[in-house]
C-alpha positions in Angstrom: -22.0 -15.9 -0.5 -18.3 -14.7 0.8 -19.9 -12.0 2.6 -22.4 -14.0 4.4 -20.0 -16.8 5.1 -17.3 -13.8 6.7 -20.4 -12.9 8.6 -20.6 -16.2 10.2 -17.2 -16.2 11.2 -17.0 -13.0 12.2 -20.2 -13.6 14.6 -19.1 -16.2 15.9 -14.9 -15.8 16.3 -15.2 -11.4 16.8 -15.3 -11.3 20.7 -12.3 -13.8 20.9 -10.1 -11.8 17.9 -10.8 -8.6 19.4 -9.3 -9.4 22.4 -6.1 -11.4 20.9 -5.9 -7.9 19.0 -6.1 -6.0 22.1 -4.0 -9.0 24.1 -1.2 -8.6 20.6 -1.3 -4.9 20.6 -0.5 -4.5 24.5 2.6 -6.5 24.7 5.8 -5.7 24.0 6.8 -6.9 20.6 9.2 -9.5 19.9 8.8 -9.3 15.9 9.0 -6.3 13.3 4.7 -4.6 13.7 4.3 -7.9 16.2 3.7 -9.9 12.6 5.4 -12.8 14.7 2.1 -12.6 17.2 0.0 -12.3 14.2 1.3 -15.6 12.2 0.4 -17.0 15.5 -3.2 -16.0 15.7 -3.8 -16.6 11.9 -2.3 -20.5 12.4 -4.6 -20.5 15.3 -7.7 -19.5 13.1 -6.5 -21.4 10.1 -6.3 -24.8 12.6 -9.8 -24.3 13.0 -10.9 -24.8 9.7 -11.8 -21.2 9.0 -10.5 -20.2 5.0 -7.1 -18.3 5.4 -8.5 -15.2 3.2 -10.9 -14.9 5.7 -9.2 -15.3 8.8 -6.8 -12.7 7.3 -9.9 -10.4 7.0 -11.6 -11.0 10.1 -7.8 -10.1 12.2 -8.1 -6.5 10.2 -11.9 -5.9 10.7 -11.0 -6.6 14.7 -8.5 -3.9 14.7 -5.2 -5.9 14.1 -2.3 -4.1 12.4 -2.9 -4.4 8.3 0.7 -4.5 8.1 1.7 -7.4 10.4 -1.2 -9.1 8.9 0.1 -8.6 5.8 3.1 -9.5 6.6 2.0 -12.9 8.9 -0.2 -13.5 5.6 2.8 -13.6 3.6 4.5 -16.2 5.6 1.4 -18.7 6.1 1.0 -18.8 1.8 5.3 -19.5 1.4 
């Protein structure tokens, strides 16, 4: 059920994470990894309904940073 439900999202959100990845990863970072960036794009996710644990997956499986995910993960579940 998880799986096919990460699927979904990840069908339907990939293209657009991939490039906030790409977009994230270009710039100059303003936070320790760019977590501050990431924080960003996981709120952006999260406000559209998609489960954080998921959201938190689909960043890494579009090539985001674990680390700053990780760390932007931490922040979103103070």
């Amino acid at each position: 059920m998880q799986n096919d439900l990460f699927n979904t999202y990840y069908e339907i959100t990939g293209d657009y994470i991939k490039k906030q990845v790409v977009r994230i990863e270009n710039k100059i970072p303003t936070t320790k990894n760019r977590y501050g960036d990431y924080l960003n794009l996981l709120t952006t996710l999260i406000n559209e309904k998609i489960p954080k644990n998921i959201c938190y997956d689909l960043i890494i499986k579009c090539g985001g940073n674990k680390q700053s995910v990780i760390d932007a993960y931490k922040i979103i579940n103070q």
